[in-house]
NUTIMAR-57242 format. One record per residue (C-alpha): residue number from 1; z, x, y. Coordinates in steps of 0.1 Angstrom, whole numbers, plus 5000, padded with zeros to 4 digits. Layout:
BEGIN
+--------+------+------+------+
: kolmar :   zz :   xx :   yy :
+--------+------+------+------+
:    NUM :    Z :    X :    Y :
...
+--------+------+------+------+
END
This chain:
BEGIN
+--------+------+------+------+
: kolmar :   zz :   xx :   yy :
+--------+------+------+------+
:      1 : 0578 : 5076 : 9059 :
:      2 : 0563 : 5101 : 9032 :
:      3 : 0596 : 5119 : 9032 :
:      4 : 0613 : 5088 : 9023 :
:      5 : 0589 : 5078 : 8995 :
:      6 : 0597 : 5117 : 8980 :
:      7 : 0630 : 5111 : 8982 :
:      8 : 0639 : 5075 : 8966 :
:      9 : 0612 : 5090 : 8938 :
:     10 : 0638 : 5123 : 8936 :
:     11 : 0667 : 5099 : 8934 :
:     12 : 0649 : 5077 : 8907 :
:     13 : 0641 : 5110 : 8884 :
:     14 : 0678 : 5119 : 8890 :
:     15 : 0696 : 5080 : 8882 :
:     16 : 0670 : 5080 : 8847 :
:     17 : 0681 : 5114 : 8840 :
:     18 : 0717 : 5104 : 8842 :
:     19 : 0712 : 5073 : 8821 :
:     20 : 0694 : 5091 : 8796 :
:     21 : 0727 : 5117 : 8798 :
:     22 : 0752 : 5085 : 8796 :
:     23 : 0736 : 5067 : 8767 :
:     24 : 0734 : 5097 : 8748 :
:     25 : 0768 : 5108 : 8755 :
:     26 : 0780 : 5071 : 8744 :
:     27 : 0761 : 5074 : 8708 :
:     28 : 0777 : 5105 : 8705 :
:     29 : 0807 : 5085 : 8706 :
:     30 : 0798 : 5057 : 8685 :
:     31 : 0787 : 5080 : 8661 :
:     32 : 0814 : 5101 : 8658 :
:     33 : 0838 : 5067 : 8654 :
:     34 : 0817 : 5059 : 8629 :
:     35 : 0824 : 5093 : 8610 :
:     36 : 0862 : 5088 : 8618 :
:     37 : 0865 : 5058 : 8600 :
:     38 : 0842 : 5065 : 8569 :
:     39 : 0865 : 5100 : 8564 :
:     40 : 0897 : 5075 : 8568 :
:     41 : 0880 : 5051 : 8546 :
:     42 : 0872 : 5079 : 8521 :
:     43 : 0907 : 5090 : 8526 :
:     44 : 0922 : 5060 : 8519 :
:     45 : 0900 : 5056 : 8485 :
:     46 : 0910 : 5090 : 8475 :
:     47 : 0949 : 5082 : 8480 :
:     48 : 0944 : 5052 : 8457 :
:     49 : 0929 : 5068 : 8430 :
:     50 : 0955 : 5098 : 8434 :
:     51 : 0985 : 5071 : 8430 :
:     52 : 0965 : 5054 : 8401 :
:     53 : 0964 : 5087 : 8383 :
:     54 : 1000 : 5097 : 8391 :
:     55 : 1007 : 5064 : 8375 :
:     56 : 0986 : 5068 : 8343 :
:     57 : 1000 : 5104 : 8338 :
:     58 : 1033 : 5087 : 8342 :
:     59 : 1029 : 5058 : 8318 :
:     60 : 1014 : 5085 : 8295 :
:     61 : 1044 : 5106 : 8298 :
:     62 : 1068 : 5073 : 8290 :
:     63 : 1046 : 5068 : 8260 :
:     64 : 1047 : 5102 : 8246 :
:     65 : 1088 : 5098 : 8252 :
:     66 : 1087 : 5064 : 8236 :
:     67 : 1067 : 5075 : 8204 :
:     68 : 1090 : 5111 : 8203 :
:     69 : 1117 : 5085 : 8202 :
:     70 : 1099 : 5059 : 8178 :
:     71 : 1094 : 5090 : 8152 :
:     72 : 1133 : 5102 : 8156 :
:     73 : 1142 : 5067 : 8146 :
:     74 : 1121 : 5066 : 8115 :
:     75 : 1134 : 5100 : 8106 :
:     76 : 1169 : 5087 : 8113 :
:     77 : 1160 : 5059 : 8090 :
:     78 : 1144 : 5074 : 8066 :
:     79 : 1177 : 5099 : 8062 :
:     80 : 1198 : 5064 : 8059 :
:     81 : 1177 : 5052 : 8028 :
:     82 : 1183 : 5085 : 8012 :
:     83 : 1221 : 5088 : 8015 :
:     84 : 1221 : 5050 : 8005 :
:     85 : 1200 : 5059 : 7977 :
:     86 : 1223 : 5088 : 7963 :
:     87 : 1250 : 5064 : 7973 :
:     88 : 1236 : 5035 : 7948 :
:     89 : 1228 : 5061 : 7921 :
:     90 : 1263 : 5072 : 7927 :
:     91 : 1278 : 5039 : 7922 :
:     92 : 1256 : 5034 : 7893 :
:     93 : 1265 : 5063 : 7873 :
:     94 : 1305 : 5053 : 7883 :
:     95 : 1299 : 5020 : 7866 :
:     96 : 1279 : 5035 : 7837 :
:     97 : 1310 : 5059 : 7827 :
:     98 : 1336 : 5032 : 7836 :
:     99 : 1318 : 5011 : 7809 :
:    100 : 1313 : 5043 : 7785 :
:    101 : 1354 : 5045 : 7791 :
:    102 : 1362 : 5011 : 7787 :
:    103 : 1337 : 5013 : 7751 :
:    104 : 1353 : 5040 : 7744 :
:    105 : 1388 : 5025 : 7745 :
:    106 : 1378 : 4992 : 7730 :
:    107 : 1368 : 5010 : 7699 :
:    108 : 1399 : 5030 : 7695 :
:    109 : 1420 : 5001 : 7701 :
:    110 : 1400 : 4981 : 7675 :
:    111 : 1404 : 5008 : 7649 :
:    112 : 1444 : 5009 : 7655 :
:    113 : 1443 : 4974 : 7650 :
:    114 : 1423 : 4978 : 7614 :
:    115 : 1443 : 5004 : 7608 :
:    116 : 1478 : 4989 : 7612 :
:    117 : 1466 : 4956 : 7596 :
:    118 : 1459 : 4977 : 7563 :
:    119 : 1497 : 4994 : 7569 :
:    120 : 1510 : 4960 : 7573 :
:    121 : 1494 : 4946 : 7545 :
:    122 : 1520 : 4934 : 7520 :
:    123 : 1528 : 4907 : 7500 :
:    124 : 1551 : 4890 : 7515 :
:    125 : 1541 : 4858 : 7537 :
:    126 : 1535 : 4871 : 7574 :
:    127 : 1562 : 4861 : 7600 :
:    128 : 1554 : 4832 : 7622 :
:    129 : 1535 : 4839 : 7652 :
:    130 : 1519 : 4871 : 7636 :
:    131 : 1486 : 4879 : 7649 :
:    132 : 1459 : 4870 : 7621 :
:    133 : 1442 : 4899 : 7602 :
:    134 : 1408 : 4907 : 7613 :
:    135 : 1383 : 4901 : 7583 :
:    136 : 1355 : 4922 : 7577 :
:    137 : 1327 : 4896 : 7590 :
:    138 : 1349 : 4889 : 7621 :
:    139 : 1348 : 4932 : 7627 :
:    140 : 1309 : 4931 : 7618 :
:    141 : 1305 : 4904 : 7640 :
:    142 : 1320 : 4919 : 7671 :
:    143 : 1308 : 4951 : 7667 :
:    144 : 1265 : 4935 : 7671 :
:    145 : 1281 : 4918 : 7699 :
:    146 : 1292 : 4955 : 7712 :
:    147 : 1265 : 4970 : 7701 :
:    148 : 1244 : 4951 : 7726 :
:    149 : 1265 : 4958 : 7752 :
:    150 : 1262 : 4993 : 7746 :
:    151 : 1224 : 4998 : 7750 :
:    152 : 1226 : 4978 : 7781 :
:    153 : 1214 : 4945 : 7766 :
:    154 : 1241 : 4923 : 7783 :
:    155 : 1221 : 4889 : 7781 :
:    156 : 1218 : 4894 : 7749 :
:    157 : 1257 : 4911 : 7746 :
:    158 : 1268 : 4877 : 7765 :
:    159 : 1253 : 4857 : 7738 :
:    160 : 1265 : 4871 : 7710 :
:    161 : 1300 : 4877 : 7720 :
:    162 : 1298 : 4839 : 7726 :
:    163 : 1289 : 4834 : 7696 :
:    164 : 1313 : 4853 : 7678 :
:    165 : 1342 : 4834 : 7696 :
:    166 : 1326 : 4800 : 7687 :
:    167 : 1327 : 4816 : 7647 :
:    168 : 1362 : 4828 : 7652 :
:    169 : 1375 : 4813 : 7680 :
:    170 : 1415 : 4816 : 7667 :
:    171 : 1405 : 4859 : 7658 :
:    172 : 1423 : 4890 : 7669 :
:    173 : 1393 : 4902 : 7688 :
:    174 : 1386 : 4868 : 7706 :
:    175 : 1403 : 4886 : 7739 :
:    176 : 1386 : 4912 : 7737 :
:    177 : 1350 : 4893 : 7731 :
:    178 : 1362 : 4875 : 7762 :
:    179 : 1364 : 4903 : 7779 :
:    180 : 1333 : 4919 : 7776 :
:    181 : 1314 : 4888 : 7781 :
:    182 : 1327 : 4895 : 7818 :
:    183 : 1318 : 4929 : 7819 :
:    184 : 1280 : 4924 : 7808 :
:    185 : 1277 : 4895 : 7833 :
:    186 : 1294 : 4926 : 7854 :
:    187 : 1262 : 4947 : 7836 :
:    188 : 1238 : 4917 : 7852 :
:    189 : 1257 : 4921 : 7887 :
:    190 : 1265 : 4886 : 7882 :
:    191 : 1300 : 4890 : 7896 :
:    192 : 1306 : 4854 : 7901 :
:    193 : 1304 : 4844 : 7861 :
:    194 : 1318 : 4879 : 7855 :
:    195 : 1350 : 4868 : 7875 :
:    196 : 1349 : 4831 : 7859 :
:    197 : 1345 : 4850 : 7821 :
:    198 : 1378 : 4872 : 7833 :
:    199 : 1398 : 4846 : 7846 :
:    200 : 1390 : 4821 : 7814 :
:    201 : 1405 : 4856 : 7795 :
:    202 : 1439 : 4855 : 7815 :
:    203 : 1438 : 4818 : 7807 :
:    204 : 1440 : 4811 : 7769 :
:    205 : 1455 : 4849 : 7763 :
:    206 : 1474 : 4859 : 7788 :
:    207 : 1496 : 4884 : 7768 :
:    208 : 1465 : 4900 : 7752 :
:    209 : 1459 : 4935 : 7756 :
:    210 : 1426 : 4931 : 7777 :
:    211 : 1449 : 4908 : 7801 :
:    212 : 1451 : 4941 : 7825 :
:    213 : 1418 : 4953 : 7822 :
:    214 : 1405 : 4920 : 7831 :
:    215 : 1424 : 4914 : 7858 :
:    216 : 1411 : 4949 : 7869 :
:    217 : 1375 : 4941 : 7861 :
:    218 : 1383 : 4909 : 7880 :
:    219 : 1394 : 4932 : 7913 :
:    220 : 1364 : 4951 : 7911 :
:    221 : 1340 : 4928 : 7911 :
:    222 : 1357 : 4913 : 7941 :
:    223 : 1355 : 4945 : 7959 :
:    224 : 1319 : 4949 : 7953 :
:    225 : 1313 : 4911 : 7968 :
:    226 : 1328 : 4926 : 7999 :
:    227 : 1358 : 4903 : 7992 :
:    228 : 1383 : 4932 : 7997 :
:    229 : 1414 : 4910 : 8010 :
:    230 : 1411 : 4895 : 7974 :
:    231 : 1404 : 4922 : 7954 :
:    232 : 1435 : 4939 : 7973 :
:    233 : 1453 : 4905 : 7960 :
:    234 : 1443 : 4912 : 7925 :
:    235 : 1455 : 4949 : 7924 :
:    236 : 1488 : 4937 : 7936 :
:    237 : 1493 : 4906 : 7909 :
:    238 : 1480 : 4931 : 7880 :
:    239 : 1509 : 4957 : 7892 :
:    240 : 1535 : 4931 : 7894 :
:    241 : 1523 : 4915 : 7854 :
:    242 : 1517 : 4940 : 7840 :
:    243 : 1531 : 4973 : 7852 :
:    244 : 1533 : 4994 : 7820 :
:    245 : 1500 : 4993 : 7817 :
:    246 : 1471 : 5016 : 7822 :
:    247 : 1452 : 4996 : 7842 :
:    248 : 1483 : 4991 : 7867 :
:    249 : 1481 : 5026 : 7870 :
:    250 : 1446 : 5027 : 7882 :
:    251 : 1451 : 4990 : 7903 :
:    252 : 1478 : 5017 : 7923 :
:    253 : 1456 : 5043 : 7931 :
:    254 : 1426 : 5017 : 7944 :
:    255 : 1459 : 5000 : 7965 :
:    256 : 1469 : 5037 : 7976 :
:    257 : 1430 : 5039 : 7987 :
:    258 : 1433 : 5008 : 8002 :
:    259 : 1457 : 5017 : 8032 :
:    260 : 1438 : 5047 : 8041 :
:    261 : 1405 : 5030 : 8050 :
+--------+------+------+------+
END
């Protein structure tokens, strides 16, 4: 009986031992699991913040791209307003020694025409149809009107070349005050009245001198509208009117220029 007693109590030591060595064994585990998933978890967290960072640095690297291309275009811009600049002073200084030519001419044809009206002067009656002889007021006259022209005041050039041809409507010069009423309105870069002033030239005197030239003032303006189909147009009626003239010459050259564009 005692033997049994000392060995159930043996057996009971042994089973608790054995439960202490399972639940032990099982913490271990649970433990361990635990561990596992908080260095996955961590893991996970750490991927994340990697991608988020591979994403920044890339959106940085498309920004830095995007302004190195934002500053080429303003460079690229800026060098556009500069050649349109010097292209616009260009064009500027063209017009200023087309007007210095056309001044130029306009008072050497006005001082032939004073000149041969003192040749032709003469007794006799003058022929029908004669052109009338300029008078000293009508030349003084005109030459104000020019005068303003000259130092660039075309508002005040368009006004007085009106006037004069409201004075003298029926003089020698009226053409030619017709005339430059178009190119100060030309001056203003009002090419619409400048047109109108050129064409109401060609109207009352077509066989003037300053026919030509308007009708080359006429072309130019049209080109500088961007209405280069007309201005063509022009060129080509001015060459077939009036083809002696010097202004055909020059409507053959722009026609010439013309075909290679």
């Amino acid at each position: 009986m005692l033997r049994r007693i000392v060995l159930l109590v043996c057996a009971c030591a042994f089973t608790g031992q054995a439960l202490a060595a399972l639940f032990d064994d099982e913490e271990a585990r649970r433990r361990i699991e635990l561990l596992r998933q908080s260095l996955e978890a961590q893991s996970r967290s750490i991927d994340e913040r990697l991608a988020k960072i591979e994403l920044l640095a890339g959106d940085k690297n498309a920004l830095l791209e995007f302004s190195s291309q934002m500053e080429q275009l303003r460079n690229d811009v800026a060098g556009m307003r500069g050649q349109v600049e010097v292209l616009a002073n260009q064009a500027e200084t063209l017009t200023k020694r087309q007007t210095e030519l056309y001044q130029d001419i306009d008072t050497r044809l006005l001082k032939l025409e004073k000149a041969t009206a003192a040749q032709s002067a003469v007794p006799e009656k003058p022929a029908a149809g004669a052109e009338p002889e300029v008078s000293a007021a009508e030349t003084r006259a005109y030459q104000a009107a020019l005068d303003q022209f000259k130092l660039g005041n075309y508002s005040l050039a368009v006004a007085a070349m009106q006037g004069f041809l409201v004075t003298y409507p029926s003089s020698a010069l009226a053409p030619n005050a017709q005339y430059w009423i178009g190119m100060a309105h030309s001056g203003q870069r009002d090419y619409k009245s400048a047109i109108a002033a050129q064409r109401k030239l060609l109207s009352a005197w077509p066989d003037s001198q300053k026919a030509p030239d308007a009708m080359l003032s006429i072309a130019s303006a049209q080109e500088t509208m961007g209405d280069r189909k007309a201005a063509q147009k022009t060129l080509e009626e001015l060459v077939g009117k009036y083809p002696a003239s010097s202004a055909a010459s020059s409507a053959k050259q722009r026609l010439a220029a013309f075909t290679k564009r």
